[in-house]
Each structure stands twice: as C-alpha cells, then as structure tokens.
C-alpha positions in Angstrom: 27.8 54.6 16.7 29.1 56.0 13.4 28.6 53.6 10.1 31.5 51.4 8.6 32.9 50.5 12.5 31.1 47.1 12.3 33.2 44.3 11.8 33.1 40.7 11.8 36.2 38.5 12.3 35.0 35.0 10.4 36.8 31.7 11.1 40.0 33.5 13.5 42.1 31.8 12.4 42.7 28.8 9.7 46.1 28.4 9.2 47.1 26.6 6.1 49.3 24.0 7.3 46.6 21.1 6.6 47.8 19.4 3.5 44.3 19.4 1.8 41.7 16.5 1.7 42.5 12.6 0.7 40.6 11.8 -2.7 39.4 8.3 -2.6 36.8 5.7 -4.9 33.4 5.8 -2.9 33.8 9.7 -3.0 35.8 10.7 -6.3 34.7 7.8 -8.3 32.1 8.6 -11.5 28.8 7.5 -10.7 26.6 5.7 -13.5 23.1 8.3 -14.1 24.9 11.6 -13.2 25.2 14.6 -15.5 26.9 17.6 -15.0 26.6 20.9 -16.7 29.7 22.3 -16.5 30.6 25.9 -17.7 32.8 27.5 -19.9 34.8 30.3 -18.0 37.9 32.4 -18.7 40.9 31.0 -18.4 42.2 29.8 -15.1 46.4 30.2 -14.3 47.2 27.4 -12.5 49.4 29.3 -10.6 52.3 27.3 -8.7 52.4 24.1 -6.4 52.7 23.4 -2.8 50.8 23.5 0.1 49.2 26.8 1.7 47.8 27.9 -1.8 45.3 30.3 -1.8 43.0 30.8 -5.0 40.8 33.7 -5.3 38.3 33.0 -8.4 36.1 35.3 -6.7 36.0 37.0 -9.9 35.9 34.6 -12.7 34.5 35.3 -15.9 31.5 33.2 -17.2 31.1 32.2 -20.8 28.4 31.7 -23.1 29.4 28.2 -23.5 28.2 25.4 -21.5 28.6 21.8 -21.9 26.9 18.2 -20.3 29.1 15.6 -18.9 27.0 12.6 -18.8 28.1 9.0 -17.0 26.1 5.8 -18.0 26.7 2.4 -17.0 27.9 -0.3 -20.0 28.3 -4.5 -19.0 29.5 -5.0 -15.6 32.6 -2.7 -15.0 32.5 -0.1 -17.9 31.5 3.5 -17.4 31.4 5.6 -20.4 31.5 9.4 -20.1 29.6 11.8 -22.9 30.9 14.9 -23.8 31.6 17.2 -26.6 30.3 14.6 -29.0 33.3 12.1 -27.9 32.2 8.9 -26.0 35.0 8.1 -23.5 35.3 4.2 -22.0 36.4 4.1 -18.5 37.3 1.3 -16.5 38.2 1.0 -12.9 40.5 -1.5 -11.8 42.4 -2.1 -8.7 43.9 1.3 -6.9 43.1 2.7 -10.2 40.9 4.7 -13.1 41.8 4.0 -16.6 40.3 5.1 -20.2 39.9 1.9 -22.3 39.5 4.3 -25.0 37.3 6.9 -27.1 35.2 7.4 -30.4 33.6 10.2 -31.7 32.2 11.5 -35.6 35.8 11.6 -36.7 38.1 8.8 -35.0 38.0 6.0 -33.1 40.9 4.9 -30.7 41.3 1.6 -28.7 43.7 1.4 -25.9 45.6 -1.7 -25.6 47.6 -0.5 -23.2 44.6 2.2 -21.6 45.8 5.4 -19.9 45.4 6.1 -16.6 43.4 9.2 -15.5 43.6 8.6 -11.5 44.9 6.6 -9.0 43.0 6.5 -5.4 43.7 7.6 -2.8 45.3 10.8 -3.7 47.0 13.0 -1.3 49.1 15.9 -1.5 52.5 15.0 -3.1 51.3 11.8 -4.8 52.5 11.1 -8.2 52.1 8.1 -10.2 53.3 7.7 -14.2 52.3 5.2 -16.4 52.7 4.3 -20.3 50.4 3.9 -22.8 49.5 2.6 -26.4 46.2 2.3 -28.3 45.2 2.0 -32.3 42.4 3.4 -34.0 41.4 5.3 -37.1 40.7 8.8 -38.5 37.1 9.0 -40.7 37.8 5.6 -41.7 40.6 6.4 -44.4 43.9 6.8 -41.5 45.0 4.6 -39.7 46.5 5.9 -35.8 48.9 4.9 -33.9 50.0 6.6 -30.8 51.3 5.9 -27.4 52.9 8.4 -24.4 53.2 8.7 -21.0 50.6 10.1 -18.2 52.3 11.6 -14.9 49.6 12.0 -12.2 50.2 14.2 -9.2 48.5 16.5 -6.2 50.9 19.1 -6.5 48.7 21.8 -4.5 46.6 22.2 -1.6 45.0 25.2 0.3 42.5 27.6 0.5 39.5 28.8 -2.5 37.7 31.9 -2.5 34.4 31.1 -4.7 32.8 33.6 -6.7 30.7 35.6 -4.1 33.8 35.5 -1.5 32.4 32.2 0.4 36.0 30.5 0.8 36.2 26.4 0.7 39.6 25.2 3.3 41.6 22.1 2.7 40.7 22.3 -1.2 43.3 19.8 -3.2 44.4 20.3 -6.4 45.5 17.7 -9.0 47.6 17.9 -12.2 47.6 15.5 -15.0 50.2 15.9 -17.9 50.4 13.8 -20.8 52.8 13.2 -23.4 51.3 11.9 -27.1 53.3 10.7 -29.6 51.2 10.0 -32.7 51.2 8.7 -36.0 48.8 8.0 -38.9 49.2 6.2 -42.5 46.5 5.8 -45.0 44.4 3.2 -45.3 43.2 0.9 -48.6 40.6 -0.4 -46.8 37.9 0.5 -44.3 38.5 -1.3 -40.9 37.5 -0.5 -37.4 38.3 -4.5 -36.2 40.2 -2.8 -33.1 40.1 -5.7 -30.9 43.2 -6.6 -28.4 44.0 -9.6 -30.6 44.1 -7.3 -33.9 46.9 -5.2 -32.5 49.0 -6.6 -29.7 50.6 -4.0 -27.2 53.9 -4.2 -28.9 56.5 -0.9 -27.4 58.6 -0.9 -24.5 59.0 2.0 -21.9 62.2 2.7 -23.4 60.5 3.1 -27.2 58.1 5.2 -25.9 60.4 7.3 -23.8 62.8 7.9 -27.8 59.7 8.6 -29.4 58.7 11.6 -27.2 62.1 12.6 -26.7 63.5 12.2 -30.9 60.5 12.7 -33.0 60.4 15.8 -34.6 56.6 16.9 -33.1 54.6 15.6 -29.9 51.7 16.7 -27.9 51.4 18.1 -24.4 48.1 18.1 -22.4 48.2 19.8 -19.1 45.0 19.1 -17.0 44.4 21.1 -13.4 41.5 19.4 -11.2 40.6 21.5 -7.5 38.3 19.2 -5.4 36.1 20.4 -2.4 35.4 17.8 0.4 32.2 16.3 0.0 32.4 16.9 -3.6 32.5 13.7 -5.9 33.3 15.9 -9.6 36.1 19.0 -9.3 35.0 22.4 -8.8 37.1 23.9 -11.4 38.9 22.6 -14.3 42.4 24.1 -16.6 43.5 22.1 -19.4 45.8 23.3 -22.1 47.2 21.8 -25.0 50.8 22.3 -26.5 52.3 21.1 -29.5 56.0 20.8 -29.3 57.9 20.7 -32.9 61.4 20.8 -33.0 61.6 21.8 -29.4 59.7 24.5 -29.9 56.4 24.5 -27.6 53.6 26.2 -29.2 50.2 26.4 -27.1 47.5 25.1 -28.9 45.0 26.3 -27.1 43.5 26.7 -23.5 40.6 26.6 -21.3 38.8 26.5 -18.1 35.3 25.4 -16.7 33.6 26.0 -13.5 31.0 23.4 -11.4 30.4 25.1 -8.4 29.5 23.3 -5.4 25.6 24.8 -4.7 25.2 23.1 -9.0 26.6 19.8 -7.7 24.1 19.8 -5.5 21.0 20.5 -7.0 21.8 18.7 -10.3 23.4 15.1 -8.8 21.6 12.6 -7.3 21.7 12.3 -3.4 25.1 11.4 -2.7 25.4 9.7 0.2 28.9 8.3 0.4 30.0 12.5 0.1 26.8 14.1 2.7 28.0 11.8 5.1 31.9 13.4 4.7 30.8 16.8 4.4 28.6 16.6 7.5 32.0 15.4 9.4 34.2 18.3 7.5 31.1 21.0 9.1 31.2 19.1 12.7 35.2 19.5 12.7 34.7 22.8 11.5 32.8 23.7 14.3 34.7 22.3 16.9 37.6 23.6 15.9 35.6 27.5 15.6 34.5 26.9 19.3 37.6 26.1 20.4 39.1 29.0 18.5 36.4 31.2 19.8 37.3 30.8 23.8 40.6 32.3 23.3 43.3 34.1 21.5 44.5 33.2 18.2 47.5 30.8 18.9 50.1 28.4 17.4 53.7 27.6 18.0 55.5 30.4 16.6 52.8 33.0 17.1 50.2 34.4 19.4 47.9 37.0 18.0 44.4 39.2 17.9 42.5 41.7 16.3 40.2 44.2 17.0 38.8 47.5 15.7 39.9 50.8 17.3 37.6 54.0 17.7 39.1 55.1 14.4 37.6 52.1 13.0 40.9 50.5 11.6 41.8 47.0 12.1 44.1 46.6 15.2 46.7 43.5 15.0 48.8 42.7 18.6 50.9 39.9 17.8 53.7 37.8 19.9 56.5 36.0 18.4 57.4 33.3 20.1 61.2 33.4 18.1 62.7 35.2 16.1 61.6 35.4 12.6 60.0 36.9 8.8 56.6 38.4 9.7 54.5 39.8 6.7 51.2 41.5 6.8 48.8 41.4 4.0 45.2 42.9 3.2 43.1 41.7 -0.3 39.7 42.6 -1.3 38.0 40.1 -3.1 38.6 41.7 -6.5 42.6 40.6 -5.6 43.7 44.1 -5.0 46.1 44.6 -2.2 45.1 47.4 -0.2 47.8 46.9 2.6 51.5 45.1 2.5 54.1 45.0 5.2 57.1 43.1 3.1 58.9 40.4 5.0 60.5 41.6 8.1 63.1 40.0 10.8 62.0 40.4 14.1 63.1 39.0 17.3 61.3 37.3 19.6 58.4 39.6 21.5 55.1 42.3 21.4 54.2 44.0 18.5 51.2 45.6 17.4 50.1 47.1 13.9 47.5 49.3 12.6 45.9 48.8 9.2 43.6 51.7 7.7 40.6 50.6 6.3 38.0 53.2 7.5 37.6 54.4 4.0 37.0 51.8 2.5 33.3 50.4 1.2 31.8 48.0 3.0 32.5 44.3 2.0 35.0 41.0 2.2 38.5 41.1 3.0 41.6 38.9 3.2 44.0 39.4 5.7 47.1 37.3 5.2 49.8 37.1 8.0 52.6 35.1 7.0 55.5 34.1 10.0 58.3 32.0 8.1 56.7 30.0 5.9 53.7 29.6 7.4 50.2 31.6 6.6 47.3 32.8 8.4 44.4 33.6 7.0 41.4 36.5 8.3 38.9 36.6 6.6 36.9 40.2 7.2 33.5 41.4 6.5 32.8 44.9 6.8 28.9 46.4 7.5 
C-alpha cells in the first residue's frame, strides 16, 4: 500500500448546534487553597459572537511572562484572590460573584456598591448589568472616587482547537465589559478609614449613566473568559483596556494568558464537583461516537460520508434533504485553507466532491461543511 493513503476520520461528525456548557457555583466558583500559574501569550482576537464558533489557538505564541493566581479563604464568606501584587476581595452572594474591593502598593479601593464579576448559572445568551461605586485612595495623598457599570454576557459558544490540534466541543465563552468613571482630589491628610459608614453609596443609575456618557474621559475594560467542561478556572483569557477622551477611544493596552486543561490538572487540588462532570461529558461523548459509528453521518437537512479514493484524496457524497447553501472547507492546524467551495444553492439531491490532499504532509486537518447556517465539523489525521 503506498504511504500518505492512511486516514483516520475522528469524531464523524459533531455538529455545532449545541449551545456550549452551563457555568454554575459548585463548578465555576473560586475554591479557597488553589493557585494557578497562568501564562502570558500573544494576544488573542476575540473574534465575533454567536453560537457554532470555532477557535483554532493551535498556534499560540507563549511568553516569557508567567504569573500565580492564588485563592485563600478570609472570615466566613470572603475569598481574596492574589495577583500581580493587587489583593482582590470577593464575595459570593445569592445567584451571584461580586468584588468587595482591591488594595495593592499604590491604592486602595472599597466598594460600597461592589461590582459584579459573574452571575451563575451562565448560558449562552445570558446577560446581566449592574452599577457600581466604591472610594479609596492613591499612595495615601489622592483621594478616588469612581463608579460605572459592568455588563455580563455568554455571547459565544463552539468548538477550540488546543495547541497540539486536540479540539475541546461545547466550549463557552464569556465577555465582561466595564465602564469606569473616575475621579481623584488631593488629600490634606492621610486616611484609609474606608468603612461603609465613612462613605455612604450616594449615585443613582441615572448619575452614573451622565457621567460615562458627559465626562470628558472614561475607561473601558473588555474581558474574554473560554471555559472547558469539567474545568473550574477558563482556559484562556483576553482583556484589553481603552481609554475614551472626547469620544475618541484609544487602546490602552492588551493582553492574553493561557491555562490549559492538562496544568489545571496537575496543579489543582482534586476537584471532585468538576471529575465527576467531565466523566459524564466523556460517557455522552462516547455514546454519541458509537452511535455515530453504526451508520452514516446524518441530520435533518443533510446526509453525508467520506472516504479515501485510490488516489488518496478525501471523497465527500452528500444528500440534501432541501434545497439550500452548501460550503466545503479544508484547514490545517496552522489556519491555512487548503480547500474552499464558496457558498452554493443547490436543490434538493446526490452530490459528491473530491478534495486533493495526496500531497500534502502528514498531519491534522479541519474539514468544515457548512449547509445554511449550520456547520459540520471533520476532523482528519493523516499517517
């Protein structure tokens, strides 16, 4: 048998048309003891919302930089999270995660109205916004004042390709923007009394809302979460930062980190509350393989399967149950297309197509059928 004829088909077919995973507190919750060493990678697009994503980070770009995320336990139902030097007070309360407020070398902030970082659960499409307003100081000689509004959503949900072309289904993505309006007046003397009853919660919604909207500068954090089931902490992590003056945005500066899921699991503690759903997302896995595996590849608007000819090219015989947009799309893991067959209207019936691959190296591939606006994912290994 000649070399570069040996396929394997993985996973026929997993079409993305499940809306992602449900985050929820026993699983997404921080736990007191854990630390996480999370890396500093190139910059991450977030790319656009909606559901059937697919994110390749198969090639990511590591940095030098890596930084410890550390959760302790403080009284009965305070959790403070360490990082970059800044000590971060989190409460949960209700449906909901808050920050109580923060401290570091340089400033010291006290939420009386805290700001929420997550509400549970959290599905694809959720959004919740809420106000708030905290006082602090700046190296003890500024006194700050600021307030805004946090909108919380799971805009996106689909597939990730991790670096080394393993792909994660039914990943969600969350995205958290915030809008800080913030002032700061000297000082005559030192003070960091920044109890509730020092400075009472004191602006309405509709204060805030002027604020952001007249003041001649505000800033504009943009955060981008994607969680794996059976993963407490997010795989990967975009924020960037804009200052808008004058109504002119200027980007203040971005970043992204990676926490992959085989470093969640050898630095965490056992996490029971997440083997236990991850064992259930393999078992449905497998099910649904088996199933898949005693017969075509079928769905409601198309029947389809793929084999390799004597040439060694991928063979695709497809039926379309009505008429509509069929595309056909082939990837490396690199992201370069190697094959495209733009959108085109067919009626109801057989068809077949031949993609030529026979010279190329051996390796991972994406094949992407899209029917309407539904996609079908292939994903290819080549010996």
């Amino acid at each position: 048998m000649r070399k570069g004829r040996c396929i394997i088909l993985i996973g026929s077919l997993f079409p993305l048309c499940i809306h992602g995973q449900i985050l929820n507190t026993p699983y997404n919750l921080p736990r007191s003891g854990d630390r996480l060493m999370k890396c500093q990678i190139a910059t991450i697009p977030p790319s656009k919302s909606g559901i059937q994503q697919i994110w390749n980070f198969a090639n990511i770009k590591y940095q030098e930089a890596n930084y410890e995320l550390k959760y302790e336990i403080q009284g009965s139902d305070t959790i403070i999270g360490i990082e970059h030097r800044t000590i971060y007070y989190y409460r949960n309360s209700g449906d909901s995660l808050f920050c109580m407020g923060f401290e570091n070398p340089t400033t010291f902030i006290s939420y009386q109205q805290p700001e929420l970082l997550f509400v549970y659960p959290m599905f694809q499409g959720r959004t919740i916004s809420k106000y708030f307003e905290g006082k602090g100081n700046y190296c003890n000689h500024f006194n700050i004042h600021l307030c805004g509004k946090v909108i919380v959503k799971a805009d996106a949900s689909g597939i990730l390709i991790l670096p080394g072309g393993d792909t994660i289904q039914n990943v969600l993505r969350t995205y958290t923007h915030k809008y800080v309006h913030q002032k700061m007046t000297s000082q005559k003397e030192k003070n960091k009394d920044l109890s509730l009853e020092a400075f009472p919660f004191s602006l309405s919604k509709d204060s805030i809302d002027y604020l952001l909207a007249n003041d001649s500068i505000h800033l504009e954090i943009e955060t981008w979460h994607w969680y794996a089931v059976g993963n407490r902490y997010p795989l990967f992590e975009t924020v960037k930062s804009t200052v808008c003056k004058l109504g002119t945005s200027h980007e203040h500066f971005s970043t992204s980190f990676a926490y992959l899921p085989h470093e969640q699991n050898y630095d965490l503690p056992y996490d029971s509350e997440n083997e236990e759903c991850k064992n259930r997302n393999e078992e449905q896995n497998r099910k649904m393989q088996n199933s898949l595996n005693r017969h075509d590849t079928r769905s409601e608007i198309i029947n389809y399967n793929l084999y390799i000819n004597k040439e060694g090219n991928i063979k695709i015989k497809y039926e379309l149950k009505q008429n509509n947009d069929i595309s056909l799309l082939l990837y490396d893991l690199e992201g370069r297309q190697l094959f495209a067959k733009s959108a085109v209207s067919q009626l109801s019936g057989h068809y077949h197509e031949t993609i030529q691959i026979e010279k190329q190296s051996r390796g991972k591939y994406l094949l992407i059928i899209i029917v309407g606006d539904k996609k079908y994912v292939e994903k290819i290994v080549k010996f």
